[in-house]
Every structure is written in structure tokens, then in C-alpha cells.
N, C-alpha and C positions, 0 to 999 in steps of 0.2 A: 818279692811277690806279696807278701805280705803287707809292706807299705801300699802297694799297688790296692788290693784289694780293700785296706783301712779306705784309703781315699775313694775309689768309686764308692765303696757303703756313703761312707758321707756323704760325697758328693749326691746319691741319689736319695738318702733322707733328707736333703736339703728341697732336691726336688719335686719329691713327695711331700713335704712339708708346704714349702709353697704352693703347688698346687692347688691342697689340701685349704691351705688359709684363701687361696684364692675362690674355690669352689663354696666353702663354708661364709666367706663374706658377700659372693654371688647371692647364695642362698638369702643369707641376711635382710642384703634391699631386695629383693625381690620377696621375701616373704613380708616383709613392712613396706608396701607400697599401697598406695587406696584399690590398686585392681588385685592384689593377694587380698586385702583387707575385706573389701565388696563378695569376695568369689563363696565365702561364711557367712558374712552377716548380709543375707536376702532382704533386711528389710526395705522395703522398695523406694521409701524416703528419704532414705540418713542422707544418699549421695545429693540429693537435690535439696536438700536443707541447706547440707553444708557448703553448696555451692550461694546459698543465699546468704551465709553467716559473716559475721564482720572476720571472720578466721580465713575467707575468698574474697570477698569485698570490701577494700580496704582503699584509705588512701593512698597510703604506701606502696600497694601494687604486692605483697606479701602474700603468701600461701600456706596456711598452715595446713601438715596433713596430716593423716589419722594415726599413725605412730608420734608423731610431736607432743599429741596430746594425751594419749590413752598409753602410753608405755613412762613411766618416770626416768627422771635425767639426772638421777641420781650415782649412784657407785655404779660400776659394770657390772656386777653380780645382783645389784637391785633391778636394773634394767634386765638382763638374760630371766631372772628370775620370774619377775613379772610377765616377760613375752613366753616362759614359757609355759607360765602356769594359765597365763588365760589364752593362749594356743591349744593349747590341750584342752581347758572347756568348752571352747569356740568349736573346735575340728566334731568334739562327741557330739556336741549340740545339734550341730550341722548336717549329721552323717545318722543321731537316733532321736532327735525332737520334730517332730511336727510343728513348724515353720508358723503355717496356719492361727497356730492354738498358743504362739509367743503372744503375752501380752509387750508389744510393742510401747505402746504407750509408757505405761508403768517402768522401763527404759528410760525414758525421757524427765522424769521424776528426780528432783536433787536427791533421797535417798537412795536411789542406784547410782546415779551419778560421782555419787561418792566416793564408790567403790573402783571406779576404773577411770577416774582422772585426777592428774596428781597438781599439788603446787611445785612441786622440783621443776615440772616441764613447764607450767605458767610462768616461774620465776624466770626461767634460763631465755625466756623470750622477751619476757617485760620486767627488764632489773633494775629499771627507774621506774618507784610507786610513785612518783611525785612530779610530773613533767608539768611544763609551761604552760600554762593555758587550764590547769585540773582544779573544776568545779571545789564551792565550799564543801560541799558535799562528800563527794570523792574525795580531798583531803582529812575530811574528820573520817571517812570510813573506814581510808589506808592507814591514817593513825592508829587507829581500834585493831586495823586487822593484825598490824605490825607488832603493837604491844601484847596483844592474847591468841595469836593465833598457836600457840604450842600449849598455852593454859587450856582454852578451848577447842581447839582442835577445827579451826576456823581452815575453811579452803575457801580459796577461787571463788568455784563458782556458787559458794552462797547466795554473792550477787550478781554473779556474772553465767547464771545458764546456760543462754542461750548464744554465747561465743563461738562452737563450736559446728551448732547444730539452730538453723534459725526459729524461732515459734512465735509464730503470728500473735500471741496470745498472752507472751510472756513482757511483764513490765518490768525496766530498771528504774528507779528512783523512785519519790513518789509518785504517788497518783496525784493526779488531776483532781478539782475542786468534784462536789457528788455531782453528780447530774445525771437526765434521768435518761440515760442509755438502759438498753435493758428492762426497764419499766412496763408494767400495760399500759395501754392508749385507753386511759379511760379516764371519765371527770372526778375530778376529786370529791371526795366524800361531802356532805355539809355538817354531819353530825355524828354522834356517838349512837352507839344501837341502843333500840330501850330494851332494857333487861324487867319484866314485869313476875316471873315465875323463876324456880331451878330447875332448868332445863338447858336444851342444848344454844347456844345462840353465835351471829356470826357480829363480831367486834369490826365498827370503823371506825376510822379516826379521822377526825376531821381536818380539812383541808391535805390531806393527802390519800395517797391511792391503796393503803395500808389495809385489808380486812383480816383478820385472823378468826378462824373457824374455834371458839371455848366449845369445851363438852364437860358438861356438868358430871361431876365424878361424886356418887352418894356417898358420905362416909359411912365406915364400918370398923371391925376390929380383925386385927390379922394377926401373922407372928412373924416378925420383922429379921432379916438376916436366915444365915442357910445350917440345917444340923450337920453334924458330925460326923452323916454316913452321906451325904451330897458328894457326889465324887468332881475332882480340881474345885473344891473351895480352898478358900484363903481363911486364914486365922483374924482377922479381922471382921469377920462376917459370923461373929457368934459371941457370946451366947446367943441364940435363939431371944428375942422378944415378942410379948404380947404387947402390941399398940393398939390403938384406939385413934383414927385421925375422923376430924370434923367433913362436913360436904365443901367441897372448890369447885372450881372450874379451872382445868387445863390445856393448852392448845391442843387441835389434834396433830400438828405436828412441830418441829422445831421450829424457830422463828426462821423464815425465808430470808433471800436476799432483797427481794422487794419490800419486805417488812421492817428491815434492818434501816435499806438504804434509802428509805420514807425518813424516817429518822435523823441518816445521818442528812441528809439534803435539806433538812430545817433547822437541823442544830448545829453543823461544823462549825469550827472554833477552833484556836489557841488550846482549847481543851483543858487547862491547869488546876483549876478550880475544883476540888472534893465533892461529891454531892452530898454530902451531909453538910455544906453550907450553902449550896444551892437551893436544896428541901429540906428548909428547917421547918420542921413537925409537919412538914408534909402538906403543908398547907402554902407553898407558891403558886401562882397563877399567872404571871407574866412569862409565859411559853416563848418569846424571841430572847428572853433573857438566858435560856436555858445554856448550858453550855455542853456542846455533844463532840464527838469525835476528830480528832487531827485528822488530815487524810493520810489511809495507810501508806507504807514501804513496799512499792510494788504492787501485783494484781491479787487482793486479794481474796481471790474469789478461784483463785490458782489458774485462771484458765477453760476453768471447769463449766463455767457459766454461771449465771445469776437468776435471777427468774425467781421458781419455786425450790431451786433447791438452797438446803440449810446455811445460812449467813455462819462463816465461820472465823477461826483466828484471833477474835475479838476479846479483849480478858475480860476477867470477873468483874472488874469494873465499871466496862461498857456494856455488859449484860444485865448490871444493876441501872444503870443510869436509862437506858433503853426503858426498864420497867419501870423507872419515877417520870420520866417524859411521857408515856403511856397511859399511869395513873392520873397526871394532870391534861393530857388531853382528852380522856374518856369522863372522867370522876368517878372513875373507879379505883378499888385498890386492886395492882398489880406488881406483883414481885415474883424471886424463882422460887422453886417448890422447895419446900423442907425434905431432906431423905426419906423421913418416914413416908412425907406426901407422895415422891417423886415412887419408890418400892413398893408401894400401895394400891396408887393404878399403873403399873407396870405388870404388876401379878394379876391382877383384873379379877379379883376375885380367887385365882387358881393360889395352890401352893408347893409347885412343883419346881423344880430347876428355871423352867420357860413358862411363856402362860400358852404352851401347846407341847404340846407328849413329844418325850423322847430326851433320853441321857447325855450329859456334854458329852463323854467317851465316844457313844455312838454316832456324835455330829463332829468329833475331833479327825482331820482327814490322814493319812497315814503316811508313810513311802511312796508308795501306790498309789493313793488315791483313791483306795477302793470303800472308803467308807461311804454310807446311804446319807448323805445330806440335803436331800430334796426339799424335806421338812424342814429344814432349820434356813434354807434358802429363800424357801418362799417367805417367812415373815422377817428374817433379820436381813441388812446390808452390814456382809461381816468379810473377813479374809477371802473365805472362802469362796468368794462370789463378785464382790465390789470391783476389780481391775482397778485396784488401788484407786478409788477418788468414791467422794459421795455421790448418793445415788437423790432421784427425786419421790417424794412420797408415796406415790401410786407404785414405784417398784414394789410396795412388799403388804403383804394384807396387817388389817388394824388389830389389834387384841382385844381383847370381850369387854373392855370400858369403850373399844372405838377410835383408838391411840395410834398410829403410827410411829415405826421406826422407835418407839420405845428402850427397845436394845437395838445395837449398832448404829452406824450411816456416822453417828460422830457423839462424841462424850459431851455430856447434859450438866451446866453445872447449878448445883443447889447451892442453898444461903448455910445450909449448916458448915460450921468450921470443920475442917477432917482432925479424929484422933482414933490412934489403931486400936484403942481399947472403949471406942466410944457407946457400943453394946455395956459392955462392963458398969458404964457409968450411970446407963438409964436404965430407969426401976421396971420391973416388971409391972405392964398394968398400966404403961404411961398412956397419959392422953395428948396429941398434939404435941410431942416434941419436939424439942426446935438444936439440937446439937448441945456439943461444946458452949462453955460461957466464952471461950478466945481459943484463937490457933495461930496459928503462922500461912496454914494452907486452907484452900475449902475443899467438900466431896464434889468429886464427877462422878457421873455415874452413866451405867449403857451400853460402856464398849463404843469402839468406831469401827470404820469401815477397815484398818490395820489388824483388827480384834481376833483371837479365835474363838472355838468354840465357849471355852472356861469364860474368856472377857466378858464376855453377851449375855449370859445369868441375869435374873433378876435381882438374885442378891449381891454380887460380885461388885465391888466397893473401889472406888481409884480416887486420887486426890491431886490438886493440881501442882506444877512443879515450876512458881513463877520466874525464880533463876534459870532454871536451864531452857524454859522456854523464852526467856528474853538473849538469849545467849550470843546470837550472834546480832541484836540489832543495836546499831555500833551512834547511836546516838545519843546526847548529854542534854539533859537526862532522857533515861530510855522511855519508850510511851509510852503511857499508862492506860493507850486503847486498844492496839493490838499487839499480838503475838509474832515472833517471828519464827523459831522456831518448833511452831505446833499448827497441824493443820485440820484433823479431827477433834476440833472443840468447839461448838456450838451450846444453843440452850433451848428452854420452852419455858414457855409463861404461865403463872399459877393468876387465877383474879379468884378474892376473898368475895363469898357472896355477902350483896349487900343487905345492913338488917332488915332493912324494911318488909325483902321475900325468904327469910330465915326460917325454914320449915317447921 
């Protein structure tokens, strides 16, 4: 009897057991199938993207579906792992977020993308980087990605976004020679503006559709960097200095896309060539000879548009060479602003956190959200506001010089070299400082649209990071015009007044 009973036990753990795997791996596919997948994520586009994605439209006739790609195909316990932790965010999401108020978008962005697609499941699909027919291109990329991608921490879809999910808007490889997509339909300039007084005046450049609004900025004396009781300052932003900067004129806002790509449309090139052998002593003239911009890796204007909003991506380099192509088409002198300049009319006279009332703490937003940042919304394009992409100038009002986007929309870079002790170093009482004698890095400065509250400050100090923002562009040598890995970097132009109307 006893045998008797051993054996039915068994016998029916077996068959509860089975069952049990049977029912559990029921659950499985059916909980990773695109209509489990769809039934949480409402957003009303993913299905019809990625029905348009080379991941549905293929020559192969192949169908990749949303567990292939968003769960990794790595150990069993990586995989269970992963589906169960982002089932659990998914299901709250679903059941106590307002659907509405997702920034979807911001989704579609390679830094979320990050986060929930892996290269385990890109590999186990495409385990030959190197097939028959694969551009030079794509062979030097896969090379790069092959050799660094555990150094750098390179995935997929750095270059490949929109695999998955399709974007009308999204470019692989490079771009196309400039042209003037995007542009105004208007006649090109014939001449430079005449500058007779300091005052405010609107800059064109001739033979292109280029005008940029200067606002005469009267100099004065201020006290540069933030005190001791500033609450979220940075140790960099002190001692406290008293400067003294001369009269400029600076744009009222960051250089545009149409400003930029005036520029690159007269000067693309090869690009190799240094501009300090270009403008030696600043006195060339021969404007076809100039040598301006590679065309970039991709759209890089992100998708976002071009127009008036801020020209971004572009390094320190090509933000310099912009202002000597500038100076020799105007004959004017044009470069970026010195930190003092740039902290000087930022603060617009004021010398408080902002150049409009109110505490970073009290604009810093909470758990909750319950903080009051009305005030700090309407003049900055920051975290809190942006739906992750730059905004256009009219989003936020001007500061008391007349300035937009001053703080936030995207990080402004100056000619001073960055050093964390650079306060330390200059005297009290300085007049017109111009930085470090050498660095490694330059200052940004402004915060971007990623920023929060603390970023946005007038005094709040960042410097640029040209390795890790070159990081994943897998080209020999890397370019010396854009960025790949940075997308909140832009600038704005300082013009020296000329002596002639020197007050």
C-alpha cells in the first residue's frame, strides 16, 4: 500500500508539474506577444511605426517582434529578470499614470532607448557584422563597434534607431551635401549692416540669407561666480569676483540653424585644415577658400527641425571657425563671448541665483511634483519643461539686457579655457578677462534643455568633455566638426565694437 500510494504521489507531481510548466509557458508567449505587449503600452504609434520598420519590411520577409528586441537574449535569469522588472513598471504605469501626460516622444530618444534594448538580442539575430555587399562605411563602423564596444559601452542602436520603430526624420549615415532645405525663401543679402552708433543692430551677411539680431550690452562692473550661502552651487563657482567687462554686442539668441547652415552651404569641405592657418592674423579675404564643415553623421538637427531653432552638435571648433567666417564676411570682429562676458549679460544687471526672483530649491521639482515652477518656466527651456528637445526662442521671455534662452535650451560655449580653480586665479578688480593661459577643455555655460533647476544659474559653470563626446563616432580620424555623442551644445556670438563708435 504504501508503494501504491509513493507511486500515485509521484505519479500526480508529475502531473501537476507538467501542467504547471505547461500553463507557466502558456502564460510566457502569450504575455510576450505584440497584442500582450500593445494591451500596456497605449501609445497609439509604436504598432504602426514598427509595422513600417526595416524590423516588418524586409527582404527576407522576417518579422521581428517586441520581446526580440526589448527583452535580452542573454542567460535565462537575465532574460526572466529583465521581463520581470520592466512588466512590473509597465503593468503600474498602465493601471496609475496618465497615458495623456507620457511624454511619448522623449521615448523615442537614443537615451531611453538605451535602457530597454539590448545588443544580446541584436547579436543573436545579426551574428554576421560583416556580410557581402557591406558599405565602406559600415565596415569601418562595425570595426569600431567591435573593438570598443565593452570599453565604451557602445550598443546597437547608436546607429541603428530606428530598426525597430520607423522615424521619418531619422538619418543613417551621412547627410547629404548642405542645401537649402529648411531655409527662408528670401533674396540673399547684398551687404553687411552698417554699424554707425552702440546700439542695438540686425547683422547680414552677404550673399546669404543669414541675419542675426546683436544687442549692444553696455559694460559695467559686477561680481562674477555665486557666494557661499547660494544654495546647489558648485565649488567652482567661487571665490566670488569683482570684474569689470568692456561694451559688446551679443546675439539675442543662440546661433540658429539657418545661421549655421548659411555657413555650412558656402564653406563644406574636406574640412582638415586648422583655422589658425586659415586666419592668419585675421586678415584673409579670399571667403571660397575658407574651409567650413564635413557634412555631419546623421540628422543633425535630431529631427527636431531647423529653422530658428539653436544649430547644435557642433564642436568648439566649428563654433570658432563660424565666427572667423563671420568676421571676414561682415569686417567685423566676431568670436564667442569670454565667461566673464557671457555671466555678465546673463545676470543683466541682477545678482541673484536668476536674473528673475526665486530660489533653485524652490524651482527644484520633487517626487510629487509639487514644486511652483511657473517662474522659472516661463524664462528658462530646462528639464522641467523642454519634453527633452530644444525649444525655439519666442518659447521663453528675454532677460533685462534683451537676451534669450541665456540659461537653458542648450550649453553656450566660451573661448576661455575651463579650470576648477579658475576664480582662484584671477585677481580681484579684473578687467576684461579672458580665462586660463591653456587647458585641455573650454567653459560651457547655461544649462540645456536636460538641466535642472541648480544647471540653469547664472553662475553654474560646466566645461566640455571632447572624448566622451566623440565616443561613439567610429570614424579615423574622428571629426573635428561635430559631436556625436552631445546634443545640448550650441553657442552665441560676441561682435567687438568697432573703434571708430567706441563711446
Amino acid at each position: 500500500m504504501r508503494n501504491k500510494k509513493t507511486v500515485w504521489f509521484t505519479l500526480g507531481g508529475f502531473v501537476l508539474g507538467f501542467a504547471l510548466m505547461i500553463f507557466l509557458n502558456s502564460f510566457y508567449v502569450k504575455s510576450s506577444s505584440n497584442e500582450s505587449c500593445m494591451s500596456c503600452h497605449v501609445h497609439t504609434q509604436a504598432d504602426s511605426l514598427w509595422t513600417l520598420s526595416m524590423h516588418y519590411r524586409n527582404q527576407s520577409g522576417t518579422v521581428t517582434d517586441c520581446a526580440a528586441c526589448h527583452l535580452p537574449a542573454g542567460t535565462p535569469s537575465q532574460h526572466f529578470m529583465a521581463k520581470a522588472r520592466m512588466g512590473t513598471k509597465d503593468l503600474f504605469s498602465y493601471i496609475f499614470k496618465n497615458k495623456s501626460k507620457i511624454n511619448w516622444e522623449a521615448k523615442r530618444e537614443l537615451d531611453y532607448a538605451r535602457k530597454i534594448v539590448f545588443n544580446s538580442s541584436c547579436e543573436k539575430c545579426h551574428a554576421d557584422l560583416f556580410p557581402e555587399g557591406i558599405t565602406d562605411d559600415a565596415l569601418i563602423s562595425h570595426i569600431y563597434y567591435e573593438d570598443h564596444k565593452k570599453d565604451y559601452d557602445l550598443q546597437c542602436i547608436n546607429c541603428h534607431l530606428d530598426a525597430g520603430h520607423f522615424n521619418p526624420n531619422y538619418q543613417h549615415g551621412h547627410s547629404l551635401a548642405a542645401n537649402d532645405e529648411g531655409m527662408p525663401d528670401i533674396e540673399p543679402y547684398t551687404e553687411a549692416a552698417t554699424v554707425t552708433a552702440f546700439e542695438n543692430f540686425t547683422e547680414t551677411v552677404p550673399g546669404t540669407v543669414c541675419a542675426i539680431n546683436m544687442i549692444a550690452i553696455p559694460g559695467g562692473t559686477f561680481e562674477m561666480g555665486s557666494p557661499d550661502k547660494e544654495p546647489l552651487r558648485n565649488a567652482d563657482e567661487g571665490p566670488v569676483r569683482k570684474v569689470t567687462v568692456s561694451d559688446f554686442f551679443m546675439a539675442e539668441v543662440e546661433v540658429t540653424w539657418t545661421q549655421y547652415w548659411s555657413f555650412f552651404m558656402e564653406t563644406q569641405s574636406p574640412g582638415r585644415t586648422a583655422p589658425e592657418k586659415i586666419y592668419a592674423n585675421n586678415t584673409r579675404t579670399d571667403i571660397d577658400a575658407v574651409s567650413g564643415p564635413t557634412p555631419p553623421y546623421g540628422a543633425p538637427d535630431q529631427g527636431w527641425g531647423k529653422g530658428d531653432r539653436p544649430a547644435i552638435t557642433m564642436t568648439h571648433y566649428g563654433a570658432e571657425v563660424f565666427c572667423q567666417w563671420l568676421s571676414l564676411k561682415t569686417g567685423r570682429k566676431y568670436r564667442l563671448p569670454t565667461e566673464a562676458e557671457w555671466e555678465y549679460a546673463a545676470r543683466g544687471g541682477t545678482s541673484s541665483p536668476y536674473y528673475f526672483e526665486g530660489s533653485p530649491k524652490k524651482f527644484t521639482d520633487g517626487f510629487l511634483r509639487s514644486a511652483d515652477t511657473t517662474v522659472i518656466a516661463s524664462n528658462v527651456i530646462y528639464a522641467g519643461n523642454s519634453r527633452n528637445r530644444t525649444a525655439l526662442p519666442e518659447s521663453v521671455k528675454a532677460n533685462p539686457f534683451g537676451l534669450k534662452n541665456m540659461l537653458g535650451n542648450v550649453l553656450e560655449y566660451c573661448s576661455d579655457w575651463y579650470a576648477e580653480d579658475a576664480y582662484s586665479q584671477m585677481a580681484d578688480g579684473a578687467i576684461d578677462p579672458t580665462g586660463p593661459a591653456s587647458g585641455s577643455e573650454y567653459v560651457v555655460r547655461g544649462g540645456n534643455y536636460l538641466s535642472d533647476a541648480a544647471g540653469v544659474r547664472c553662475a553654474a559653470r560646466a566645461h566640455t568633455q571632447h572624448d566622451d563626446w566623440l565616443r561613439t563616432d567610429p570614424q579615423v580620424p574622428k571629426s573635428i566638426w561635430w559631436y556625436s555623442d552631445i546634443k545640448g551644445i550650441g553657442f552665441r556670438v560676441v561682435c567687438e565694437v568697432p573703434e571708430e563708435i567706441k563711446q
